[in-house]
C-alpha positions as a Markdown table, in Angstrom:
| # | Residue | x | y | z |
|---|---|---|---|---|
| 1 | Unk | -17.5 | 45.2 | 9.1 |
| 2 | Unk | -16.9 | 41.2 | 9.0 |
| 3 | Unk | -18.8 | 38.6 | 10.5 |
| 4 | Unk | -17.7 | 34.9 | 11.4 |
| 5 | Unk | -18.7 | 31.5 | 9.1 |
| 6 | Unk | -17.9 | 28.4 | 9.9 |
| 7 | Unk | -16.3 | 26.0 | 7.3 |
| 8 | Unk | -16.3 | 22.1 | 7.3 |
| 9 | Unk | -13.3 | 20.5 | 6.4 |
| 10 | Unk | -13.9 | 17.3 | 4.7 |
| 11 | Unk | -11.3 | 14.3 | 4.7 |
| 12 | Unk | -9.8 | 14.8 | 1.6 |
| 13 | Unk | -8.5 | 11.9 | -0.7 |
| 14 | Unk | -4.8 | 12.8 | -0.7 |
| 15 | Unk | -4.5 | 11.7 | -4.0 |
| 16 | Unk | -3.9 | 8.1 | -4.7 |
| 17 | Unk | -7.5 | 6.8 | -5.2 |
| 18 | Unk | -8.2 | 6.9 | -0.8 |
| 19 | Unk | -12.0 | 5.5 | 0.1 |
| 20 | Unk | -11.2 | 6.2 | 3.8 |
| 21 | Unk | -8.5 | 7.1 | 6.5 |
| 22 | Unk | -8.3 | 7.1 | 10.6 |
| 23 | Unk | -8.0 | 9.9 | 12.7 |
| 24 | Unk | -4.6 | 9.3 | 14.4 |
| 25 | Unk | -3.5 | 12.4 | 15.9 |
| 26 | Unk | -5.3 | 15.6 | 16.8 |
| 27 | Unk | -2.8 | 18.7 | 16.4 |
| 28 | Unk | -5.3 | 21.3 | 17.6 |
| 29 | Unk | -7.7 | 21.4 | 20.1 |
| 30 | Unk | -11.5 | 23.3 | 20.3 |
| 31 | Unk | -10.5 | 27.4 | 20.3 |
| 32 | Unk | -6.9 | 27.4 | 18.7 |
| 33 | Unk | -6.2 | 29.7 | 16.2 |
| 34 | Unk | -5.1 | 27.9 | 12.9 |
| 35 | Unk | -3.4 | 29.6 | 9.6 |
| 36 | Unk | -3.8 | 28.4 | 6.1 |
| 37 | Unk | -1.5 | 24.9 | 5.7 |
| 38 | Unk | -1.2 | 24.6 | 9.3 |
| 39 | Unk | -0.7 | 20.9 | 10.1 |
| 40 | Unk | -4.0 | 20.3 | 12.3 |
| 41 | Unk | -3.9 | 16.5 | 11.8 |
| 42 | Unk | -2.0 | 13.1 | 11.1 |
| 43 | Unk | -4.4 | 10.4 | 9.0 |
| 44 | Unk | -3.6 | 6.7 | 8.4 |
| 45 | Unk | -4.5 | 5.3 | 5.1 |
| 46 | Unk | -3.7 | 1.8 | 4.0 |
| 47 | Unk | -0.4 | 2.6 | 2.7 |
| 48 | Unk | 1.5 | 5.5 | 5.3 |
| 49 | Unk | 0.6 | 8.5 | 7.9 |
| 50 | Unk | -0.6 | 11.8 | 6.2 |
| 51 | Unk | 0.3 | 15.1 | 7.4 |
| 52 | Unk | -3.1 | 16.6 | 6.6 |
| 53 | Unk | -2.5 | 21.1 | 6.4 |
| 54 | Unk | -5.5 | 23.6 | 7.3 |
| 55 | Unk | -7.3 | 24.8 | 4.0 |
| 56 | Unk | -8.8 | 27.8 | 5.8 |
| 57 | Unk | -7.6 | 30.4 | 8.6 |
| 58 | Unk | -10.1 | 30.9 | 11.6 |
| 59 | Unk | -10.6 | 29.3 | 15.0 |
| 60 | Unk | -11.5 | 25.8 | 15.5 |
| 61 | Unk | -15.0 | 24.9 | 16.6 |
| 62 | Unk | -15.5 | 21.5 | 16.5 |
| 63 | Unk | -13.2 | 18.5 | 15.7 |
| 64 | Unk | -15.8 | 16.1 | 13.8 |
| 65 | Unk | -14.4 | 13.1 | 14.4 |
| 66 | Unk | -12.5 | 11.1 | 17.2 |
| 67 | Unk | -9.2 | 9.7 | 17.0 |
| 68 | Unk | -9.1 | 6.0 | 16.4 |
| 69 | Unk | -12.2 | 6.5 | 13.8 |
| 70 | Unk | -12.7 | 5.5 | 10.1 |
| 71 | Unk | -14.4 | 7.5 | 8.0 |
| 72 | Unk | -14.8 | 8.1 | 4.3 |
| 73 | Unk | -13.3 | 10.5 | 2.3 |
| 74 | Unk | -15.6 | 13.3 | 2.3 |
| 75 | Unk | -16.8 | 13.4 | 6.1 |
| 76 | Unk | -16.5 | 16.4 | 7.6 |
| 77 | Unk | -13.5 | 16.2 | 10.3 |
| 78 | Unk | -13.0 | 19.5 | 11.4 |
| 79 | Unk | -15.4 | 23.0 | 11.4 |
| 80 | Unk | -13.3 | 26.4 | 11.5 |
| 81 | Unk | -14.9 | 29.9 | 12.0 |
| 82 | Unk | -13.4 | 32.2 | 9.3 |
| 83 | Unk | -14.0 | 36.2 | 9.1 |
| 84 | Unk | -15.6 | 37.3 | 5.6 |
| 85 | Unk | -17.6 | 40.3 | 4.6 |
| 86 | Unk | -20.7 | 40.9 | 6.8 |
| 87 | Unk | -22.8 | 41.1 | 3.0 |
| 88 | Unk | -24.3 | 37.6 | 2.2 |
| 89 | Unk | -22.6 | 35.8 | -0.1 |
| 90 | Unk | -24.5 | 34.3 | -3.3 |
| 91 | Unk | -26.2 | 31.3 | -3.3 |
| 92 | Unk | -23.9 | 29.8 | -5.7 |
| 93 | Unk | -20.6 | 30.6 | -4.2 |
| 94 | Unk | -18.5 | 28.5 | -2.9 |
| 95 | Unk | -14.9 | 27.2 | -2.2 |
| 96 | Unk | -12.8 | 24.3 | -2.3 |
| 97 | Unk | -9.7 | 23.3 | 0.5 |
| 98 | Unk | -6.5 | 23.4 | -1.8 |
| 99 | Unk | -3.8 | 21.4 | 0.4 |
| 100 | Unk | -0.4 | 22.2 | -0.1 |
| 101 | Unk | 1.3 | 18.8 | -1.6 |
| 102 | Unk | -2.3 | 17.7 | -2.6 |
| 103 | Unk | -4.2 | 20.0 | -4.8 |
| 104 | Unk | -8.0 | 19.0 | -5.5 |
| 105 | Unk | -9.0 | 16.0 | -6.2 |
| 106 | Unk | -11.8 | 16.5 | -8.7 |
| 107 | Unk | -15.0 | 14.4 | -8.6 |
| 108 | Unk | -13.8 | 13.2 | -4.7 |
| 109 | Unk | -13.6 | 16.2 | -2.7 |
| 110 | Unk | -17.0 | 17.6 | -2.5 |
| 111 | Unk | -18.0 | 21.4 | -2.5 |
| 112 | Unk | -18.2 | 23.4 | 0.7 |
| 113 | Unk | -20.6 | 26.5 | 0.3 |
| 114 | Unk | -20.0 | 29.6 | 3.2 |
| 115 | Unk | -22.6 | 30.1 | 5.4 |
| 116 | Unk | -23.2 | 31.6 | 8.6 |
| 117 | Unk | -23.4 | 28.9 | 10.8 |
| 118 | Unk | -22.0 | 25.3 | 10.9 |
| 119 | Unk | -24.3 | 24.0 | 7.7 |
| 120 | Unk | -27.2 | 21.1 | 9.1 |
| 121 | Unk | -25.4 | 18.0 | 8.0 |
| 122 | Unk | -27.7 | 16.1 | 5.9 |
| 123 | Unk | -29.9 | 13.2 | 7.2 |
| 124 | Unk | -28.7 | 9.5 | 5.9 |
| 125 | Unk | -30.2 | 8.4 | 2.7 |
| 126 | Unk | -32.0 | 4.9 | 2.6 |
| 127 | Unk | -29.3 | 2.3 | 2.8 |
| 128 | Unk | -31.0 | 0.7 | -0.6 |
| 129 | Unk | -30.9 | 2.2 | -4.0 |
| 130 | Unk | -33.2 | 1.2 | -6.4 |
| 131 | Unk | -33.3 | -2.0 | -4.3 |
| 132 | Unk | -29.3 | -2.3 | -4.2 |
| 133 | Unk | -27.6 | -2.1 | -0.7 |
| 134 | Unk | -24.9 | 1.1 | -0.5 |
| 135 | Unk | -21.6 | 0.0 | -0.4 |
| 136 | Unk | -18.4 | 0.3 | -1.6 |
| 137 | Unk | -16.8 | -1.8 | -4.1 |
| 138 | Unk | -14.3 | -3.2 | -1.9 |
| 139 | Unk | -17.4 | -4.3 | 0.7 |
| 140 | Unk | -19.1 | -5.9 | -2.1 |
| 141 | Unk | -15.3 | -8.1 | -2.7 |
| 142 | Unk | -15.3 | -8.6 | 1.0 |
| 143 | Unk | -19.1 | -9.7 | 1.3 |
| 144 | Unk | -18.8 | -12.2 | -1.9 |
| 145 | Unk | -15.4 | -13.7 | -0.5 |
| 146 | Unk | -17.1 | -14.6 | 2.9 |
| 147 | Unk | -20.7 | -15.4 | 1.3 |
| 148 | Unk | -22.4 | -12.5 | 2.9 |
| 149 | Unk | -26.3 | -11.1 | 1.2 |
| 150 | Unk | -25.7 | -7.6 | 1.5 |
| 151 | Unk | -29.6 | -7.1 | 1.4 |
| 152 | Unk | -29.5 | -8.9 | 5.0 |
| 153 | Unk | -27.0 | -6.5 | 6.3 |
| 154 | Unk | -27.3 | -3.7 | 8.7 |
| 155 | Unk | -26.0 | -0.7 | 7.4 |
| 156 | Unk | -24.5 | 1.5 | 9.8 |
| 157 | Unk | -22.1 | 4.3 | 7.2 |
| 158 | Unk | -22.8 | 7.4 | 7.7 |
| 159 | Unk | -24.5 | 8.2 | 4.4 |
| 160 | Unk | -26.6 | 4.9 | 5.1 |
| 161 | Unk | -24.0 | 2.6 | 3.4 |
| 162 | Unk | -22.6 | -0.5 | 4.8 |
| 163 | Unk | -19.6 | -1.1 | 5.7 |
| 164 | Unk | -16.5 | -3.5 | 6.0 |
| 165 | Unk | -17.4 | -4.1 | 9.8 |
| 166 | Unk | -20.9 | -4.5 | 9.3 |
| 167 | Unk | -20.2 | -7.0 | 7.1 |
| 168 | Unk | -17.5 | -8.8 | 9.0 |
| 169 | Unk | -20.2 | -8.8 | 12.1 |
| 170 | Unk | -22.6 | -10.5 | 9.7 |
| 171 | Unk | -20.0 | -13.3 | 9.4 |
| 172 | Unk | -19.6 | -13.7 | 13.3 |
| 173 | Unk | -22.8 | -11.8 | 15.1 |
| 174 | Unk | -21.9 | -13.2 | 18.5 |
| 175 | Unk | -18.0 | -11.8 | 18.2 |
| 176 | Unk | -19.2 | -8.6 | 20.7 |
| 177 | Unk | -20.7 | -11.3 | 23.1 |
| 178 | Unk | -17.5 | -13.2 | 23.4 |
| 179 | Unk | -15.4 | -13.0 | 26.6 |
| 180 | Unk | -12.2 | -11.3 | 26.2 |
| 181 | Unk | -9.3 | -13.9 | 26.7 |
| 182 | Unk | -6.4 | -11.8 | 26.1 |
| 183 | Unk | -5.6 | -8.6 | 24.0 |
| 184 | Unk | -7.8 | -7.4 | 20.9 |
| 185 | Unk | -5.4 | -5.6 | 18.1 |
| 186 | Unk | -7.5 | -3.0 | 16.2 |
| 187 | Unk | -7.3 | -4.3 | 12.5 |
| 188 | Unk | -6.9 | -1.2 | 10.5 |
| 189 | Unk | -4.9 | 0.6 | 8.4 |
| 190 | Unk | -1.4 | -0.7 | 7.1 |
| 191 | Unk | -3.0 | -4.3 | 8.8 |
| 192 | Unk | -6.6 | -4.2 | 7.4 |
| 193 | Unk | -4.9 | -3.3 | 3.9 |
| 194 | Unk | -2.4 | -6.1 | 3.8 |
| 195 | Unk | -5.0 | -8.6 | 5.0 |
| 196 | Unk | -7.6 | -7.7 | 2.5 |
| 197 | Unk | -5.2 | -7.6 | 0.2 |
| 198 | Unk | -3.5 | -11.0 | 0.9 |
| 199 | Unk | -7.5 | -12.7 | 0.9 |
| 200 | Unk | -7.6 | -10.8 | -2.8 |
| 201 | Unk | -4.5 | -12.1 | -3.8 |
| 202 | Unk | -5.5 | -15.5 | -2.6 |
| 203 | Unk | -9.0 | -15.8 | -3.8 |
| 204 | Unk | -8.6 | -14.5 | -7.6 |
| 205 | Unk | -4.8 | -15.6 | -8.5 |
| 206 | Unk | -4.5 | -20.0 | -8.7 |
| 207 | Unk | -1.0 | -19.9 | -7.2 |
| 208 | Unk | 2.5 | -21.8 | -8.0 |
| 209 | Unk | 5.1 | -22.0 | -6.3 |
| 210 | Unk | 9.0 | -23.4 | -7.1 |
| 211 | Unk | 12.1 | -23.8 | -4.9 |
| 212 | Unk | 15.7 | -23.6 | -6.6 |
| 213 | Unk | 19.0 | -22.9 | -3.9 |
| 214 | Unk | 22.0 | -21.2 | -5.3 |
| 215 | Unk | 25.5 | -21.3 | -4.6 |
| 216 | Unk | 25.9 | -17.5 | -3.9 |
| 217 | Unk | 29.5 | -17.3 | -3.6 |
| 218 | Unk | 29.6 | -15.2 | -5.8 |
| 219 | Unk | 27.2 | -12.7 | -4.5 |
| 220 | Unk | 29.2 | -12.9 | -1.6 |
| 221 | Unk | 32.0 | -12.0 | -3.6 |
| 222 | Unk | 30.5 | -9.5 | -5.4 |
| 223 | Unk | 28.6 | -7.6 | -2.2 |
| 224 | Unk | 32.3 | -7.3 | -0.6 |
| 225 | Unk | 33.5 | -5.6 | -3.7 |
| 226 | Unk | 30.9 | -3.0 | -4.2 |
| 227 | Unk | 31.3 | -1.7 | -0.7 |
| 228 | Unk | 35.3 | -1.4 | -1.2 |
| 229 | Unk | 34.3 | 0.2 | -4.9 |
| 230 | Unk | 34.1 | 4.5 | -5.2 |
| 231 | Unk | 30.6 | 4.1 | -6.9 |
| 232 | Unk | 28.9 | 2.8 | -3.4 |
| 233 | Unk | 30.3 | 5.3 | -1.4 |
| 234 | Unk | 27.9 | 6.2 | 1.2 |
| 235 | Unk | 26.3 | 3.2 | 0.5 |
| 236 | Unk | 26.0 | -0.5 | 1.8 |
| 237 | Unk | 25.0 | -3.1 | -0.9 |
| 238 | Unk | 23.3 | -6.0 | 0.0 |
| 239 | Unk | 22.5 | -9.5 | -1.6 |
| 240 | Unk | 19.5 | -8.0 | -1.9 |
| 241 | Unk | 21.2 | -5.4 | -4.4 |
| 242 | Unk | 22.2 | -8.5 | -6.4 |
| 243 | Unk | 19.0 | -9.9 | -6.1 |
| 244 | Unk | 17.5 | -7.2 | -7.6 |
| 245 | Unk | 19.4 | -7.0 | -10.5 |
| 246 | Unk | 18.8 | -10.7 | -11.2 |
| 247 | Unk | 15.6 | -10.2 | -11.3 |
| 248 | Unk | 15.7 | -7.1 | -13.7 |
| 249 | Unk | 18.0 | -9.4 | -15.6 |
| 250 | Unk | 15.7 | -12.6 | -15.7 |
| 251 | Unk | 12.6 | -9.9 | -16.7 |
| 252 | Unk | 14.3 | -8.6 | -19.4 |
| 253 | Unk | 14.7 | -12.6 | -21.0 |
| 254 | Unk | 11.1 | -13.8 | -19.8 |
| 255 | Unk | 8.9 | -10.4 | -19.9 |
| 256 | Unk | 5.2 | -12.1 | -19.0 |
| 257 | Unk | 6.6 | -11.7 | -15.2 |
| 258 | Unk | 6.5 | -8.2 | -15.4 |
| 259 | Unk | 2.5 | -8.3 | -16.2 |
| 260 | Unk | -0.5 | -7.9 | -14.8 |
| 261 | Unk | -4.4 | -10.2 | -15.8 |
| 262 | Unk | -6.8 | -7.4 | -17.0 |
| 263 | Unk | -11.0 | -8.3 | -16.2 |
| 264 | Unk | -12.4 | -5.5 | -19.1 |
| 265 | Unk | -15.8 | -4.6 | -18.3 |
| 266 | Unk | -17.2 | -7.0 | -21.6 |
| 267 | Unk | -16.6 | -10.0 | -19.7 |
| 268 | Unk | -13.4 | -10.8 | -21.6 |
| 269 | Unk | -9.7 | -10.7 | -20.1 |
| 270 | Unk | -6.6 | -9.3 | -21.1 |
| 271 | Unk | -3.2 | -9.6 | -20.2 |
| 272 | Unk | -0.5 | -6.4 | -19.9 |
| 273 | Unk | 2.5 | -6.9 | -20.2 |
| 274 | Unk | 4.7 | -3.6 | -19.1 |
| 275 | Unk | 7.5 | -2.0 | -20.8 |
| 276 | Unk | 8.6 | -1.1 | -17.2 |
| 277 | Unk | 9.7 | -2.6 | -13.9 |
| 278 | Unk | 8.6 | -1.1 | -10.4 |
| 279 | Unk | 10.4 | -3.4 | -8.0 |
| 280 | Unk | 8.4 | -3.5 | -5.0 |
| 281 | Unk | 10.6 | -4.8 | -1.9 |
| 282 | Unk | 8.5 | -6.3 | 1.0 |
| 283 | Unk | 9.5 | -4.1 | 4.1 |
| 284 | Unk | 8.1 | -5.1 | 8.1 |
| 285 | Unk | 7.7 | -1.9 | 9.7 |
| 286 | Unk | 5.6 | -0.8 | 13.0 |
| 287 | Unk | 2.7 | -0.1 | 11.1 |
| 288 | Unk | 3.0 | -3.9 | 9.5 |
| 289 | Unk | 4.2 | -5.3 | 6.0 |
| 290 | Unk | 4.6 | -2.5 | 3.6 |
| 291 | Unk | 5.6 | -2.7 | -0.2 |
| 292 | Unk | 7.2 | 0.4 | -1.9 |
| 293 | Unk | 8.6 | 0.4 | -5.3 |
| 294 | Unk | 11.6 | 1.4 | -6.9 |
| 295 | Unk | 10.0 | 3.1 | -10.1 |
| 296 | Unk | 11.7 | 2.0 | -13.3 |
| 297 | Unk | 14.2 | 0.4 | -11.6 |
| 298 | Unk | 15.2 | -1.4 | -14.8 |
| 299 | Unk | 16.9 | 1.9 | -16.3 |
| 300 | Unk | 18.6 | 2.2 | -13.0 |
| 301 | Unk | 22.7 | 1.2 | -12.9 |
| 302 | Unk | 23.2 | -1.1 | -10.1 |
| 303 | Unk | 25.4 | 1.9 | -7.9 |
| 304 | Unk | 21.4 | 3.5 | -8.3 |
| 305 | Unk | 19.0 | 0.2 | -7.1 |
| 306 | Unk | 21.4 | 0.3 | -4.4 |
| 307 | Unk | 20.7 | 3.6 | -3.6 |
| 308 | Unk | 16.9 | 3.1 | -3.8 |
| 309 | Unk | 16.1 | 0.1 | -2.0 |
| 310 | Unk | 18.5 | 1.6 | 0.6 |
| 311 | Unk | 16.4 | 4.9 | 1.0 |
| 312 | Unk | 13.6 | 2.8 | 0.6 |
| 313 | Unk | 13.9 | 0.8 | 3.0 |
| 314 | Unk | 15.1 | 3.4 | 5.4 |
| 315 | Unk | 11.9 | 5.5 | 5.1 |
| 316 | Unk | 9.7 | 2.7 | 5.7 |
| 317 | Unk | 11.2 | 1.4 | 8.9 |
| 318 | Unk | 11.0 | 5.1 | 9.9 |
| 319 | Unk | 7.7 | 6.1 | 8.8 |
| 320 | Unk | 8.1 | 8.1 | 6.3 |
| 321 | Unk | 6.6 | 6.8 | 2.9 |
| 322 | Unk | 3.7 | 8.3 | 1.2 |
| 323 | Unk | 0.3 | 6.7 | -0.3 |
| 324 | Unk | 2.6 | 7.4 | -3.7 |
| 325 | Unk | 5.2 | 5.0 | -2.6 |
| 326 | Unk | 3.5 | 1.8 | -2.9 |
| 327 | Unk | 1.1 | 2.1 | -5.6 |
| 328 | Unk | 1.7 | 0.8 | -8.8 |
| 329 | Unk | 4.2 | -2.1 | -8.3 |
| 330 | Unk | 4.6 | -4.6 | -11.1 |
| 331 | Unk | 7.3 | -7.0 | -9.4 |
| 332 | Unk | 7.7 | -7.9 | -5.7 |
| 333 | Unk | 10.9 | -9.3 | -3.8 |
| 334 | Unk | 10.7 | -9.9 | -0.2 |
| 335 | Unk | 13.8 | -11.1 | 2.1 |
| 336 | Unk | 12.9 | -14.0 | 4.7 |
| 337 | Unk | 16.4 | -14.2 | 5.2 |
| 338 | Unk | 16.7 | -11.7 | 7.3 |
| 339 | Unk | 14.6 | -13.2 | 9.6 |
| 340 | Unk | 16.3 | -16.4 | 9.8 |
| 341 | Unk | 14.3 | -18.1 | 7.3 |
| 342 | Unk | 15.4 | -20.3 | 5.0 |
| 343 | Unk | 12.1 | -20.0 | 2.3 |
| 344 | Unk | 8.4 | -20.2 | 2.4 |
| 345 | Unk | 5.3 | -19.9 | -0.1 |
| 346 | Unk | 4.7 | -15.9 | -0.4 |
| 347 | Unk | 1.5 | -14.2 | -1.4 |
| 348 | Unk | 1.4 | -12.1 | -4.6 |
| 349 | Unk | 0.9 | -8.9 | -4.5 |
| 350 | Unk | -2.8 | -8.2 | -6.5 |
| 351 | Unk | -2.4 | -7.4 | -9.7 |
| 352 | Unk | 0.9 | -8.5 | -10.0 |
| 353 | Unk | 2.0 | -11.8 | -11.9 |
| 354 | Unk | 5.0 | -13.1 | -9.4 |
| 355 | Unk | 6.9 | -12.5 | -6.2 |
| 356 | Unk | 10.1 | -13.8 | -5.2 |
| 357 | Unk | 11.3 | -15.2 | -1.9 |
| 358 | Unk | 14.9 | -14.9 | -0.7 |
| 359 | Unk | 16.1 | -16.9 | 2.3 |
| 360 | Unk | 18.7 | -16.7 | 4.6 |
| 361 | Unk | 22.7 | -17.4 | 3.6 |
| 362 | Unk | 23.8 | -20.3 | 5.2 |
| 363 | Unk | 26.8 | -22.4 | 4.8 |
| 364 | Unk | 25.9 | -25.6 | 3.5 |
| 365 | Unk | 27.6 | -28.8 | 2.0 |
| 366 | Unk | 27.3 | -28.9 | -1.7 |
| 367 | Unk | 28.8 | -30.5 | -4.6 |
| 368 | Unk | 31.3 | -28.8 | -7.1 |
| 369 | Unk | 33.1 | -30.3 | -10.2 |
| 370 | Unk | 32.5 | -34.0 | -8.6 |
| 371 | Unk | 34.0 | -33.0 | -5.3 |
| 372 | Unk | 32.0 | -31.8 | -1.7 |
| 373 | Unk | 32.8 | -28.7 | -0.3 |
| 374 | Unk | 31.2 | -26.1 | 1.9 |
| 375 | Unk | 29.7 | -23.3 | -0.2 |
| 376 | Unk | 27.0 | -20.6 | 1.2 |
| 377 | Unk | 23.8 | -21.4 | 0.1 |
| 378 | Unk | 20.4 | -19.5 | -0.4 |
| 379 | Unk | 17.0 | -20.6 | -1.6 |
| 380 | Unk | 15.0 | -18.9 | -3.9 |
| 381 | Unk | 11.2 | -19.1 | -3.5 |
| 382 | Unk | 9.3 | -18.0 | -6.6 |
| 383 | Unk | 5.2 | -17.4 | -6.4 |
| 384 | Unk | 3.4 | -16.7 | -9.7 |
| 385 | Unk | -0.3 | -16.4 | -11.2 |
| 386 | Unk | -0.7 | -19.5 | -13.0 |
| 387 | Unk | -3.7 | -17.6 | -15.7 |
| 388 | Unk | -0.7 | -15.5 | -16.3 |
| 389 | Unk | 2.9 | -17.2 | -16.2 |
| 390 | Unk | 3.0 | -21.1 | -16.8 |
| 391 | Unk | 5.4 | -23.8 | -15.7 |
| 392 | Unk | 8.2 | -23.1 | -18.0 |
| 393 | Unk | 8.1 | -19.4 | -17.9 |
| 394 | Unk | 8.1 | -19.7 | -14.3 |
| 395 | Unk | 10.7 | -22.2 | -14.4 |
| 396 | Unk | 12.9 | -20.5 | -16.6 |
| 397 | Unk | 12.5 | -16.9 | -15.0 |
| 398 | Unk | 13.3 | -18.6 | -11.5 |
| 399 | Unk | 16.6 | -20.5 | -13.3 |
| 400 | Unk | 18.6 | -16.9 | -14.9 |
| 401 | Unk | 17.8 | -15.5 | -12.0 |
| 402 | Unk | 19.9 | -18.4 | -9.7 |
| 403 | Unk | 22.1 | -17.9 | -12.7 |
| 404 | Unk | 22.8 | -14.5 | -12.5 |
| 405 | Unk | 23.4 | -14.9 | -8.2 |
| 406 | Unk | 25.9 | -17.4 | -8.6 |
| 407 | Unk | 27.5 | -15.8 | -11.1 |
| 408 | Unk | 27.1 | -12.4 | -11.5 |
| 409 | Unk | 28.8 | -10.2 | -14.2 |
| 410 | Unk | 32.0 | -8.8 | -12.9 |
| 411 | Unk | 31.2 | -5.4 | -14.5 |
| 412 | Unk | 28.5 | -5.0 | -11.8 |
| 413 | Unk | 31.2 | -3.5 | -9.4 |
């Protein structure tokens, strides 16, 4: 004899550290039958869309959330009723969602105990604890950078914490009162992340930036070759192939680039310098600017970054990168070229000591063993973290890696 349970189905953190997701897309409905690692539901985080799978088999009796919301890892999203034996269950027992590609993310996905009804959900603790507001340490960032008191803040989490809204309707209370002019854009997800992330970068790392353009004929040169050459079959090199390998190049001679400025918990600070390179290349997609990494893309031959940032690339114009993808970075290109740009001042990425700008290749005047002739011509915009990388390693980084462009070592093809 069996008898039904319901389950809940927390959001789980997919395993890259996630604090919260939106609900995108519903893939089942109130009453569908669902089997174990079903796909029931695409999530956004900050960094790509999440197929999330079914952890238990049963029919579907409530969907938990709307799509469109925010929640925080651990909310339930989704209650499925389950056959089991009709004898009660201990006390004690209970059960956790393993999820195909996932696993269990220990200390973040919390316990789910069988019962025989949909279990009470508990009542909101006091937004204070032990006279400190509830909130995450990314809303405390957020309410320091825009000189908010938490104490004077609403919470309105669903455990009684405050969140980044509630603290962004602190800054400007009359916002909901204003008349809609024109069209309101969600901020959220892939949006939300870069923002917060650019107001980060801004606010903690004293900026340089230096200018240098390059006589990239022989890129040019060079770009041509590998896409006549056996190793790039299948393949189309870029500058930005070139580029790259520059930049592993310059690294290798002027290794404080490839770093990162520690805050220990003593007070004191740090600087780590890394005996690898994930590239991370700047890519505008729908969901916004995304940054994947090439992972040790300094043991890579240059046939192999080719390969990379192409599939790269690829799979964030389509969709198609994971959380995975664009963690970790310790270097960052981005192409404003491609856009018709000729340079700018970009924004490092946080945590990371420099970021290099490459701009369009235009055909310019320039001078050559005394004499003026038309070369093309691309300028190199280099942003660093002063704490970290001074003038002269800045300086000298920026210079092998003009260098290298405009004369690039023949054995690269």
């Amino acid at each position: 004899m069996t008898a039904t349970h319901v389950l809940d189905f927390p959001l789980p953190d997919v395993g890259e550290g996630l604090t919260e997701a939106e609900i995108v897309t519903w893939r089942v409905a109130v009453g569908d039958l669902v089997e174990i690692n079903q796909p029931i539901v695409d999530i956004e985080t900050a960094k790509a869309v999440v197929e999330l799978p079914c952890p238990f088999s049963g029919r579907v009796s409530a969907l938990l959330v709307a799509e469109g919301q925010v929640v925080p890892v651990g909310t339930p999203i989704l209650s499925v009723e389950v056959s089991s034996p009709a004898e009660p269950l201990p006390h004690s027992e209970s059960r956790e969602a393993v999820l195909v590609g996932y696993g269990v993310a220990h200390g973040t996905t919390r316990r789910r105990r069988l019962t025989s009804r949909a279990a009470p959900r508990p009542s909101a603790p006091a937004p204070v604890v032990a006279g400190r507001p509830i909130a995450k340490p990314p809303v405390r960032l957020l309410a320091r950078q825009l000189g908010i008191d938490l104490a004077l803040v609403a919470p309105t989490g669903p455990h009684g914490d405050i969140t980044r809204d509630d603290v962004q309707r602190a800054v400007t209370p009359l916002v909901e009162a204003r008349p809609v002019r024109g069209e309101r854009i969600p901020v959220r997800g892939v949006r939300r992340a870069m923002a917060e992330a650019m107001v980060r970068s801004m606010s903690t790392a004293p900026h340089v930036t230096e200018w240098l353009d390059v006589d990239v004929t022989g890129t040019v040169r060079l770009v041509d070759q590998m896409r006549d050459h056996a190793a790039f079959a299948g393949m189309k090199p870029t500058p930005l192939t070139v580029v790259a390998a520059a930049m592993i190049h310059a690294a290798k001679r002027t290794p404080i680039v490839n770093s990162s400025w520690i805050d220990l918990p003593d007070g004191s600070s740090e600087i780590e310098v890394y005996s690898h390179m994930n590239l991370g290349v700047a890519v505008a997609s729908d969901r916004g600017l995304v940054v994947p990494n090439v992972r040790d893309a300094g043991s890579l031959s240059v046939s192999g970054l080719a390969r990379a940032l192409g599939e790269l690339t690829q799979r964030a114009r389509r969709g198609d990168l994971t959380p995975a993808d664009s963690v970790e970075g310790t270097i960052t290109v981005t192409n404003v070229g491609v856009f018709g740009v000729d340079g700018g001042t970009p924004i490092l990425v946080p945590g990371e000591a420099v970021i290099l700008a490459t701009g369009r290749i235009v055909d310019r005047p320039w001078v050559s063993d005394g004499g003026l002739c038309v070369r093309p011509v691309m300028q190199l915009s280099l942003s660093f973290d002063h704490r970290i990388v001074d003038g002269a390693a800045g300086s000298t980084f920026l210079a092998d890696v003009a260098a290298f462009l405009e004369a690039p070592p023949i054995t690269l093809a």
